[in-house]
FITOR-517030 format. One record per residue: x, y, z of N, C-alpha, C in turn; residue in three letters. Coordinates in steps of 0.2 Angstrom, whole numbers, plus 5000, padded with zeros to 4 digits. Layout:
// FITOR-517030
REC    n.u    n.v    n.w   ca.u   ca.v   ca.w    c.u    c.v    c.w   code
REC      X      Y      Z      X      Y      Z      X      Y      Z    ALA
...
//
This chain:
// FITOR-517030
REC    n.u    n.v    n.w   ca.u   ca.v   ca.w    c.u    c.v    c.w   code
REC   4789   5187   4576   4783   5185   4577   4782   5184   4585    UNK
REC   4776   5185   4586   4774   5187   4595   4771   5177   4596    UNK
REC   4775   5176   4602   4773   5168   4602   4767   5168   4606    UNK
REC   4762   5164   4605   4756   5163   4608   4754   5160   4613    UNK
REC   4749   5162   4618   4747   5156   4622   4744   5151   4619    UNK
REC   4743   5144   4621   4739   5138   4619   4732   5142   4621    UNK
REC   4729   5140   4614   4721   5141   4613   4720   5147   4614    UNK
REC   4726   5151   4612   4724   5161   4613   4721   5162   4606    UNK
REC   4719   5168   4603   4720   5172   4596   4726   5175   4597    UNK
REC   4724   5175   4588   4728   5181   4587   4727   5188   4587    UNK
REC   4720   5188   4587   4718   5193   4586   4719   5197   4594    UNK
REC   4721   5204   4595   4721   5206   4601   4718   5212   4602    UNK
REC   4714   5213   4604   4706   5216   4609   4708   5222   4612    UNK
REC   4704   5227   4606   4707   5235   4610   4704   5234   4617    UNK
REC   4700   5231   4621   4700   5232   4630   4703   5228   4632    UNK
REC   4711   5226   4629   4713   5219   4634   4716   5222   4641    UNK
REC   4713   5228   4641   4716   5231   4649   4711   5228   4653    UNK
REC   4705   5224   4651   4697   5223   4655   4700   5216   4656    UNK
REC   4704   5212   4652   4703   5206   4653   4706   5205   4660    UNK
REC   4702   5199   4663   4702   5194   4671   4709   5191   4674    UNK
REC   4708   5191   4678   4715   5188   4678   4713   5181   4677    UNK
REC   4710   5178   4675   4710   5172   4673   4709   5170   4665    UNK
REC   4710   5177   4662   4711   5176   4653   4718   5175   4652    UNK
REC   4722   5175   4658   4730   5172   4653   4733   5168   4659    UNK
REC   4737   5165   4657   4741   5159   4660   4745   5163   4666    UNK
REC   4744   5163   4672   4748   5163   4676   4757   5163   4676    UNK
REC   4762   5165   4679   4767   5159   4681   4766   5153   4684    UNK
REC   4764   5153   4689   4763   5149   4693   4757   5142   4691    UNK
REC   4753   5144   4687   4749   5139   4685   4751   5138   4679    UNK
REC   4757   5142   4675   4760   5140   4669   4765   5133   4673    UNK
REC   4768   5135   4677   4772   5130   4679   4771   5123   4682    UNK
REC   4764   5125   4684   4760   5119   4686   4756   5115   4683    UNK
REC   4755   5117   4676   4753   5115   4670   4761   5112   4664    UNK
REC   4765   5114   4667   4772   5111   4663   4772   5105   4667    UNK
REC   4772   5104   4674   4773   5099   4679   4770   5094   4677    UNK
REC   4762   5096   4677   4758   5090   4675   4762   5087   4669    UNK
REC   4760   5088   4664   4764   5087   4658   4770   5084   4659    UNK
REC   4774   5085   4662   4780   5081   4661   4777   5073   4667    UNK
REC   4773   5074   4673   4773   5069   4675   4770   5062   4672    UNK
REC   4763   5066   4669   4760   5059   4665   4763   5059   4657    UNK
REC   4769   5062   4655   4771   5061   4649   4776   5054   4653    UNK
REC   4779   5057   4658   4782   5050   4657   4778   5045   4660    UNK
REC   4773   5043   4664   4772   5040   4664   4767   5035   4657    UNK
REC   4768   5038   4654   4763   5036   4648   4769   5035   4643    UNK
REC   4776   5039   4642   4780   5036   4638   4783   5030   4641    UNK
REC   4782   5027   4648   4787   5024   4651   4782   5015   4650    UNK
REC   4775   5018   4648   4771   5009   4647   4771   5009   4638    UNK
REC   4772   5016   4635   4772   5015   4629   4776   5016   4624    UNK
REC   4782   5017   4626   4786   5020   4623   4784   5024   4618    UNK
REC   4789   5029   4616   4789   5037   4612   4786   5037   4605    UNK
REC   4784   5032   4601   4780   5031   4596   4775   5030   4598    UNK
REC   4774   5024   4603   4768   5021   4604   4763   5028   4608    UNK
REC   4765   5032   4612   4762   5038   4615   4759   5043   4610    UNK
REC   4753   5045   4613   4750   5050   4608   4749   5055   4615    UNK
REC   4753   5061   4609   4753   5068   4613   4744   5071   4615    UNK
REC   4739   5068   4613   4731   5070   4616   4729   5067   4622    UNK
REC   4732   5059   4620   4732   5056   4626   4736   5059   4634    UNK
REC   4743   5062   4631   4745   5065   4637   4742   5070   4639    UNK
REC   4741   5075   4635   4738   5083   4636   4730   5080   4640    UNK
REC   4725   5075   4638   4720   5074   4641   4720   5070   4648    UNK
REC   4726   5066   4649   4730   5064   4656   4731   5070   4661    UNK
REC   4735   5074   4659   4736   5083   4662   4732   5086   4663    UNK
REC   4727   5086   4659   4718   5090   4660   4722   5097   4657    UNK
REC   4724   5098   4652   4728   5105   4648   4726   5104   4640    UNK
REC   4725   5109   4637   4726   5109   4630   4729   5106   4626    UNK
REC   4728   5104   4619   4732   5100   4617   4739   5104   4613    UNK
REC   4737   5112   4615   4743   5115   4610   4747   5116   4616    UNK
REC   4746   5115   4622   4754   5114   4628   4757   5113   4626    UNK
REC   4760   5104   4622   4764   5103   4622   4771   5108   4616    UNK
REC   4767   5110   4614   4768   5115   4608   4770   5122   4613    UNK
REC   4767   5124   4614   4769   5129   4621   4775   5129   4624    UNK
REC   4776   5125   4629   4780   5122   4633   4788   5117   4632    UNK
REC   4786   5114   4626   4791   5109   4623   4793   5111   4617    UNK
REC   4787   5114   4613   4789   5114   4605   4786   5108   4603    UNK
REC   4788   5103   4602   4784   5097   4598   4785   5090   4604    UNK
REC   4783   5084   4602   4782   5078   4606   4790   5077   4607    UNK
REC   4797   5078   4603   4801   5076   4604   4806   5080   4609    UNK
REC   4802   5087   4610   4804   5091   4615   4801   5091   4620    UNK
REC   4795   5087   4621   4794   5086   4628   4796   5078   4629    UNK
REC   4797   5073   4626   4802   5067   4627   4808   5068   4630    UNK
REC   4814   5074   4626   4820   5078   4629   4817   5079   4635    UNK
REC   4813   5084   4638   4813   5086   4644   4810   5082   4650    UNK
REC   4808   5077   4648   4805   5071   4652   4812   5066   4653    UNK
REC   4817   5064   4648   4822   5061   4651   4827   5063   4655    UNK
REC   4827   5074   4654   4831   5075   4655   4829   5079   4663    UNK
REC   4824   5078   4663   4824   5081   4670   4824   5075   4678    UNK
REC   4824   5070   4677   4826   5067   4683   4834   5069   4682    UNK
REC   4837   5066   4676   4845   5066   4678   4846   5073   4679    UNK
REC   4842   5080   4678   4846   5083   4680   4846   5086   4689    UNK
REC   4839   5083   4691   4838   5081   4697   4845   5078   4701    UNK
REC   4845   5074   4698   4850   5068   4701   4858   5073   4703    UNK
REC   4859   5075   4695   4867   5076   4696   4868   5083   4699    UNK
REC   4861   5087   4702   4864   5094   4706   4866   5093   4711    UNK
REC   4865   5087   4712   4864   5085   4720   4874   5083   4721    UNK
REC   4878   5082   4713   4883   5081   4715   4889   5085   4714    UNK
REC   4885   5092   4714   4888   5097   4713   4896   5098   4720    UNK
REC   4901   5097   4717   4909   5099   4718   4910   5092   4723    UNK
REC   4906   5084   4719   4910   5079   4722   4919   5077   4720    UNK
REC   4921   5080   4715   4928   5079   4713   4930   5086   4716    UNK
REC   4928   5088   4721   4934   5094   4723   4940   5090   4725    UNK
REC   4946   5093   4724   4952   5091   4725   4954   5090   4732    UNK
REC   4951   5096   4736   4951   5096   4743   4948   5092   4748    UNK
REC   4944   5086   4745   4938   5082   4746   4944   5075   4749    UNK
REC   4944   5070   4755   4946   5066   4755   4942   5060   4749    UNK
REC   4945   5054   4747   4943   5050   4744   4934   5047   4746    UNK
REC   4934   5047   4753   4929   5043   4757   4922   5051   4755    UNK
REC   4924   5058   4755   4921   5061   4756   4917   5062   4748    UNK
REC   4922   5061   4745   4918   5062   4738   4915   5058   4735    UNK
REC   4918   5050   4736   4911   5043   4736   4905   5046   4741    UNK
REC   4904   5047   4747   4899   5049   4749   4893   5054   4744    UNK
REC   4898   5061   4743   4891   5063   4739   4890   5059   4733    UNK
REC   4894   5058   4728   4894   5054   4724   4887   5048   4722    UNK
REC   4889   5044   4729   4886   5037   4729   4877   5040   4734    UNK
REC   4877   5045   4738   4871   5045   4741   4865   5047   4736    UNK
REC   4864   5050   4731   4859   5051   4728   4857   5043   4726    UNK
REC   4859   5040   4723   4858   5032   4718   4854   5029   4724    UNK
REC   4854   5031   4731   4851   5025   4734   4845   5030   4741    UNK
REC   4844   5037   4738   4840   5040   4741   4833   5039   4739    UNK
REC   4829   5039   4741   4821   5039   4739   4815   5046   4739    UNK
REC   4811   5045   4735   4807   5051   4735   4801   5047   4738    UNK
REC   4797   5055   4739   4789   5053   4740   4787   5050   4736    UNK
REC   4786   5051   4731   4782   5048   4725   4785   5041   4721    UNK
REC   4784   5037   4724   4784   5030   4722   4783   5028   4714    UNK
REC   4778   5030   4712   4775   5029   4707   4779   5031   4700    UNK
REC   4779   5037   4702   4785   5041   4697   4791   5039   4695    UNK
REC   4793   5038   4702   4801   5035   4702   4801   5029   4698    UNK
REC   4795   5022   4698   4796   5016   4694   4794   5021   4689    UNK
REC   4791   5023   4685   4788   5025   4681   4796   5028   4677    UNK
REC   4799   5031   4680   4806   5036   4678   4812   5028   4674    UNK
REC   4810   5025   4681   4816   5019   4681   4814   5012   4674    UNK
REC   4807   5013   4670   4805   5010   4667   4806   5013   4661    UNK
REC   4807   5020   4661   4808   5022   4655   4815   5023   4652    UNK
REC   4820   5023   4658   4824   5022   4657   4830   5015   4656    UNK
REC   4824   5011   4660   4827   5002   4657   4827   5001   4649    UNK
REC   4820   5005   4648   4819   5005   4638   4823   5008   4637    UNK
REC   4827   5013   4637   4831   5018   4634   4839   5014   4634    UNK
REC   4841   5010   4640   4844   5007   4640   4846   5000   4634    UNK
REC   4841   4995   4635   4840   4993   4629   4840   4995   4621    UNK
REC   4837   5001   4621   4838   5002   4614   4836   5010   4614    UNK
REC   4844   5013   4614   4843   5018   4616   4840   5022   4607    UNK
REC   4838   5030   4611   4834   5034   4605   4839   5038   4603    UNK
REC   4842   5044   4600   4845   5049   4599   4844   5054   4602    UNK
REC   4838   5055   4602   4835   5059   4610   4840   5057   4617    UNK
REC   4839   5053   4618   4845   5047   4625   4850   5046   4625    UNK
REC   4855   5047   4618   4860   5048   4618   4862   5054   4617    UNK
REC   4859   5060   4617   4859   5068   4617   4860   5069   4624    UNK
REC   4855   5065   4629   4853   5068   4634   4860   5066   4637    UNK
REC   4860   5060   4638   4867   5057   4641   4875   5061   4640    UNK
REC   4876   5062   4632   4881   5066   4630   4881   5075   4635    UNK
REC   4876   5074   4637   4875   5083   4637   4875   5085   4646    UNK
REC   4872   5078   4649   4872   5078   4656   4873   5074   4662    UNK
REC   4876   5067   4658   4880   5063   4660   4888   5060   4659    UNK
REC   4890   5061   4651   4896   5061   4651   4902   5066   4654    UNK
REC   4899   5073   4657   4905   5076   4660   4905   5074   4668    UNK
REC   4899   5070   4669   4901   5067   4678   4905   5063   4675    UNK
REC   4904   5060   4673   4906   5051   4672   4913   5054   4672    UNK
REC   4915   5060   4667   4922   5061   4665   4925   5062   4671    UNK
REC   4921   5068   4676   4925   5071   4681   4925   5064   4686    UNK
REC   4922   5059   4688   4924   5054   4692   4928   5050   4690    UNK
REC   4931   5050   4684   4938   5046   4680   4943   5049   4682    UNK
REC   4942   5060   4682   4948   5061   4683   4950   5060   4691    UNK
REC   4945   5060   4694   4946   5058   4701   4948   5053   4703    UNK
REC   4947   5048   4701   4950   5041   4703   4957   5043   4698    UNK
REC   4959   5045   4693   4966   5044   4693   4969   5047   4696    UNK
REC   4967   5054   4699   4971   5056   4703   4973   5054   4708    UNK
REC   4970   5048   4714   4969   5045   4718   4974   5039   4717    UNK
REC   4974   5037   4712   4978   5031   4709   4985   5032   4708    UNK
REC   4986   5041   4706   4992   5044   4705   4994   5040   4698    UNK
REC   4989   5043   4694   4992   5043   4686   4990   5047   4684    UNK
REC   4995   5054   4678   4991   5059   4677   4982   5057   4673    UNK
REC   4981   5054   4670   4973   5054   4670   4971   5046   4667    UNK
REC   4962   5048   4664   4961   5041   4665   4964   5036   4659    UNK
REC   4965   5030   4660   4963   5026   4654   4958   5021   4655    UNK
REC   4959   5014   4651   4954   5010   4652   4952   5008   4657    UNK
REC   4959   5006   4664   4957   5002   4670   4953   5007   4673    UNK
REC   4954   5014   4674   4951   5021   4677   4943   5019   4675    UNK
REC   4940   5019   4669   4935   5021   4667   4934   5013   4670    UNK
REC   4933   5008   4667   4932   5002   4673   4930   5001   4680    UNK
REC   4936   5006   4684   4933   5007   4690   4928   5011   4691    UNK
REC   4927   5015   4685   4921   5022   4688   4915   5018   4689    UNK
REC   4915   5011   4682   4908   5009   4680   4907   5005   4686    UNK
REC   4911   5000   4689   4908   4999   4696   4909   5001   4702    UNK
REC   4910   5008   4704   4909   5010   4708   4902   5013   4708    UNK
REC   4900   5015   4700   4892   5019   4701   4888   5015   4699    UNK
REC   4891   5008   4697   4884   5001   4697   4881   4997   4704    UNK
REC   4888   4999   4708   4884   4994   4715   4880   4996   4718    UNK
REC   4880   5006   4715   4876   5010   4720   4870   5011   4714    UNK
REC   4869   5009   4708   4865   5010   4705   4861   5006   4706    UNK
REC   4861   5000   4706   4858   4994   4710   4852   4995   4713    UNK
REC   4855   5001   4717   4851   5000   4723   4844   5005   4721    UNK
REC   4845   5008   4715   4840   5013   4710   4838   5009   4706    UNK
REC   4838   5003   4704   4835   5002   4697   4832   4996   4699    UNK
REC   4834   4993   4705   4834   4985   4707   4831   4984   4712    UNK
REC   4828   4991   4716   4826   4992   4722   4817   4987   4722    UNK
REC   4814   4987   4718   4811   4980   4720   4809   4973   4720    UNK
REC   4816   4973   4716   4820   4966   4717   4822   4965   4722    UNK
REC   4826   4969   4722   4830   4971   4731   4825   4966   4738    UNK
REC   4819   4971   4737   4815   4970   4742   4809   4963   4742    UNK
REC   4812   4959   4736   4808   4953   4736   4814   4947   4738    UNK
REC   4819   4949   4737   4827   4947   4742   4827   4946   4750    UNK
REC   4828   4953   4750   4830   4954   4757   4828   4961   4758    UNK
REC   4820   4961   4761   4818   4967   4763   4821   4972   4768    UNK
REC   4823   4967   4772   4827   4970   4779   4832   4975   4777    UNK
REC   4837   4975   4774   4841   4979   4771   4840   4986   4770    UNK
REC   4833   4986   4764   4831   4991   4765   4827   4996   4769    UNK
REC   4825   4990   4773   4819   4995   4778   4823   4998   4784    UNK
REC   4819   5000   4790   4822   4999   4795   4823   5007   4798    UNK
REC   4825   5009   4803   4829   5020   4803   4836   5016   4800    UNK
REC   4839   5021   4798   4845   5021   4795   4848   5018   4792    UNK
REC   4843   5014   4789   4843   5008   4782   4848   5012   4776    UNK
REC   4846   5020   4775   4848   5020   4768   4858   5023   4769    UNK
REC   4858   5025   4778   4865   5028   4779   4869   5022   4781    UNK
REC   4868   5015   4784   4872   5010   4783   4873   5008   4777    UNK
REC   4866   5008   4771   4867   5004   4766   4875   5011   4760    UNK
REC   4874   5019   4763   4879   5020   4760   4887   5022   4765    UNK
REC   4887   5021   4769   4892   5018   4774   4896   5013   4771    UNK
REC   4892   5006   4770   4894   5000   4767   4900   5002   4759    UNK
REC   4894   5006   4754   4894   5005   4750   4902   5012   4747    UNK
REC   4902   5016   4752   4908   5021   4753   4915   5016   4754    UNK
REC   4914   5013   4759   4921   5007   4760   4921   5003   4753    UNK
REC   4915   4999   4751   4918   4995   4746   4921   4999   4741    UNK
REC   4920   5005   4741   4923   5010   4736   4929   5011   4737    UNK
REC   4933   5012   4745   4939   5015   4745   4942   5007   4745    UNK
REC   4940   5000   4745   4942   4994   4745   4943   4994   4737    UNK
REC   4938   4996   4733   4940   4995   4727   4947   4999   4724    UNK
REC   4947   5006   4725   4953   5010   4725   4959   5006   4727    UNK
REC   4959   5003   4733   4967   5001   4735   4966   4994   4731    UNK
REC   4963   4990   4728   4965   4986   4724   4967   4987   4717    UNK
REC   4965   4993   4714   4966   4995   4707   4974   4999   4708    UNK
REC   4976   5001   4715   4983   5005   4716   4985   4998   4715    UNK
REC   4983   4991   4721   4989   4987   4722   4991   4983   4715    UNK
REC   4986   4982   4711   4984   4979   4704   4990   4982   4698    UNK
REC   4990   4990   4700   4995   4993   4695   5001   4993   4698    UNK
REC   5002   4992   4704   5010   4993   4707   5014   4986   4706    UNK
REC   5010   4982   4706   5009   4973   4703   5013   4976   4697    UNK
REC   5010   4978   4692   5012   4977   4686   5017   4983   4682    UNK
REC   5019   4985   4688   5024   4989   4686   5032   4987   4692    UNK
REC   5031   4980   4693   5037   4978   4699   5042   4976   4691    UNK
REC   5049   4979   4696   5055   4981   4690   5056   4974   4689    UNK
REC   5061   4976   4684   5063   4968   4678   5070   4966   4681    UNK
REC   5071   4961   4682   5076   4957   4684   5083   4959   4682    UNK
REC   5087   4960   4685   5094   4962   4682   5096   4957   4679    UNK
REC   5099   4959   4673   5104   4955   4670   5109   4952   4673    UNK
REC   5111   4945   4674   5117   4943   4678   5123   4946   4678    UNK
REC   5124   4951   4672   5130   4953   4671   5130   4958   4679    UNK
REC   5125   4959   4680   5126   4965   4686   5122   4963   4693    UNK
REC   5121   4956   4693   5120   4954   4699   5127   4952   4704    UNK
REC   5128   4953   4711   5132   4953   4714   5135   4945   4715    UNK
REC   5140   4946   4713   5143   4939   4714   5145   4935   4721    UNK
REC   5144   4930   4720   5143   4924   4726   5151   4924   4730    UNK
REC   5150   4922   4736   5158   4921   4739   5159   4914   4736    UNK
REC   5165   4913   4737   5168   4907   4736   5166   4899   4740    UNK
REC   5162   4901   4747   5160   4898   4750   5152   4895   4746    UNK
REC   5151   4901   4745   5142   4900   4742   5144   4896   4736    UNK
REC   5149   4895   4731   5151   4894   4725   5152   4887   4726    UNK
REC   5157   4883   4732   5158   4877   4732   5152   4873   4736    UNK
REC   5150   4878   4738   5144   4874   4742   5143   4874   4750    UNK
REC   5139   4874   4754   5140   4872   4759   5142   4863   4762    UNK
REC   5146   4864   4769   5146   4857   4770   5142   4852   4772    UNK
REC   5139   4846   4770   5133   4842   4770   5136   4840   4778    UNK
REC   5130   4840   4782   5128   4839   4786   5130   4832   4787    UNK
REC   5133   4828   4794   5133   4821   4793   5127   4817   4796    UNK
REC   5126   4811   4791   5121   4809   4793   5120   4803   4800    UNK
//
């Protein structure tokens, strides 16, 4: 079956060779009509959440057809999926080969930790993104736990095996994966919490070079956290006390004692 434009026919027109170029969907206005769509979906799942949201209200937000969504996503919960999953996937290209092996520690917190505290133009968006996703985190949907399985669990995973290698254990366990979670919550922080942040302490944020101090800072607290998770294991791996039978015996001197000083 031949897939349709929204609000085409079926029927097809022995002169479709006369047709305008504005009787069919573009690339480029097809792309800018997905955009739209995806920006007021989220911003309308993000005050409404994914039931409360009606797909007419979206498509009439867009100024598009109401069979877009059907077009472009398939149904309301395929353009839900691509509304949660395209900021993260924004986010994680940016962290493309930060567990290279060849990377020092400092340089791969750097890529790692820069995206969580970079800013875009659009303001609006970004709470609007950050708002859908505080709900997702309270009570996530299966859609948001697809999305996460599918394009957050293998960074999480590669930043685990990073930190053990660094640690010099062949891979992660519980204290590793501990580490990962506050390494990318201090810098997450500065993504979800940024205008609480600025009702705190605006200065921080504002300012030139506001965002390359605040990840300067946030790189050291990381290699600061690394040497305490090495010093924490080397702690708990100090060897066990020999048995008397094979500690070195005392001289005879040490045995009766030293002589007591006079008083």
């Amino acid at each position: 079956m031949s897939t349709l434009r929204p609000g085409s026919s079926s029927r097809r027109s022995a002169d479709s060779r006369h047709r305008g170029p504005d009787d069919t969907v573009r690339p480029d206005r097809g792309a800018a009509a997905r955009e739209q769509l995806l920006a007021h979906a989220t911003r309308i799942f993000s005050v409404k959440g994914y039931a409360g949201a009606s797909t007419r209200a979206i498509c009439d937000a867009a100024s598009v057809n109401v069979a877009s969504i059907h077009y472009y996503f398939g149904d309301k919960e395929g353009l839900y999926r691509a509304v949660l999953l395209a900021p993260i996937t924004h986010f994680t290209q940016q962290l493309r080969g930060f567990d290279d092996p060849s990377l020092s520690f400092e340089a791969s917190m750097r890529m790692l930790l820069a995206p969580f505290i970079a800013t875009s133009k659009d303001a609006e968006r970004d709470r609007a993104v950050m708002r859908l996703h505080l709900r997702e985190m309270l009570e996530p949907s299966s859609v948001f736990r697809e999305v996460v399985e599918r394009s957050v669990v293998p960074h999480h995973n590669a930043l685990a095996q990073l930190l053990a290698r660094h640690v010099g254990i062949d891979g992660p366990d519980e204290g590793i994966h501990q580490l990962a979670f506050a390494l990318v919550a201090m810098a997450n922080d500065y993504c979800m919490s940024r205008e609480f942040m600025m009702l705190l302490a605006p200065r921080v944020l504002e300012g030139p070079g506001a965002n390359e101090q605040i990840l300067d800072r946030l790189v050291g607290y990381s290699a600061a956290l690394l040497q305490h998770e090495i010093e924490r294991r080397g702690a708990s791996r100090k060897p066990a006390p020999r048995p008397v039978s094979e500690r070195p015996a005392r001289s005879n001197a040490n045995r009766r004692g030293a002589p007591s000083r006079p008083r």
